[in-house]
N, C-alpha and C positions, 0 to 999 in steps of 0.2 A: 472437475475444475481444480485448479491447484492453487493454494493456497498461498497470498502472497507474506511471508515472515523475514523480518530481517536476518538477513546473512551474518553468522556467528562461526567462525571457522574450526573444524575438529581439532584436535591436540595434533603434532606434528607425531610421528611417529618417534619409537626410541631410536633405532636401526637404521643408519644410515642407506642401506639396501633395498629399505621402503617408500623412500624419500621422493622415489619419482612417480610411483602408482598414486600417494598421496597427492602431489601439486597436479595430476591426472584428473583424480577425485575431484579435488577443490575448485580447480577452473571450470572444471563441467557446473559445480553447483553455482557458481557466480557464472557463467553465461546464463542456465535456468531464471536466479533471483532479476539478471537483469531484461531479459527474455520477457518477465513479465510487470517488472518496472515500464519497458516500453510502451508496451501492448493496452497500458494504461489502468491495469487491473486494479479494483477496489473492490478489497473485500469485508463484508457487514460484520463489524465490530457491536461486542455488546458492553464493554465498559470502557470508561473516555482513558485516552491514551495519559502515560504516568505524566509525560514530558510533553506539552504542549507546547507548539513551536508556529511563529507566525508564516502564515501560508497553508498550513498542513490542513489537508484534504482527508476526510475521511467518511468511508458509508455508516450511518447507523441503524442499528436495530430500530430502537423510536422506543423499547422496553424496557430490558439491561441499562441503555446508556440512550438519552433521552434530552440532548439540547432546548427542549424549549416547541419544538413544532412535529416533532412525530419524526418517523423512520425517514430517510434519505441523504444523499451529499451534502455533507457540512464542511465551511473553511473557517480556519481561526483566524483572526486579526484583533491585532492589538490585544484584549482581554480576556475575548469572547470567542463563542462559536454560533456562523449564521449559517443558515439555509441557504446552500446555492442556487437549487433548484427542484419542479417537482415533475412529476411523469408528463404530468397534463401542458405542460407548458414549456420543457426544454427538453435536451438531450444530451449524453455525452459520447462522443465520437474519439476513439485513438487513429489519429493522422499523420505517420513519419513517426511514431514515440512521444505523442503530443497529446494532451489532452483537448478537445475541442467542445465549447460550450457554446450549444445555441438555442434560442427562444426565450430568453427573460430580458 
């Protein structure tokens, strides 16, 4: 499974002669980062994120990094972090690069 990490671009080369293997490199790795932005992937984080930003979606361990109700998708709003949902009762579906939530 591959890991989703934000996209941090290498150092440009020195060499102007390098210059196009690099923007080569680079686009392949930003089609991959967004490849799996689509595809809707979240991956279980075990300490809460530095910069918390409202809306942000994120899986948790329930161990490491521990909202309040155990392991699963949490979204921030406003202050906080709520459970969006648990196995027994929703689901999350990637649709078109969409996240789709159903059963709560």
């Amino acid at each position: 499974m591959a890991v989703l990490r934000a996209y941090v671009p290498e150092p440009p080369p020195r060499e102007p002669a390098e210059l196009p293997a690099y923007i080569e490199r680079e686009l392949r790795r930003v089609a991959d980062f967004l490849s799996l932005v689509a595809s809707g992937q979240l991956d279980e984080i075990a300490a809460e994120p530095d910069k918390q930003r409202h809306g942000m979606i994120r899986l948790v361990d329930g161990s490491g990094f521990n909202p309040g109700l155990g392991s699963g998708p949490y979204i921030y709003l406003g202050n906080s972090w709520h459970k969006i949902l648990t196995q027994r009762t929703a689901s999350i579906s990637p649709v078109r690069g969409l996240l789709t939530f159903k059963g709560f």
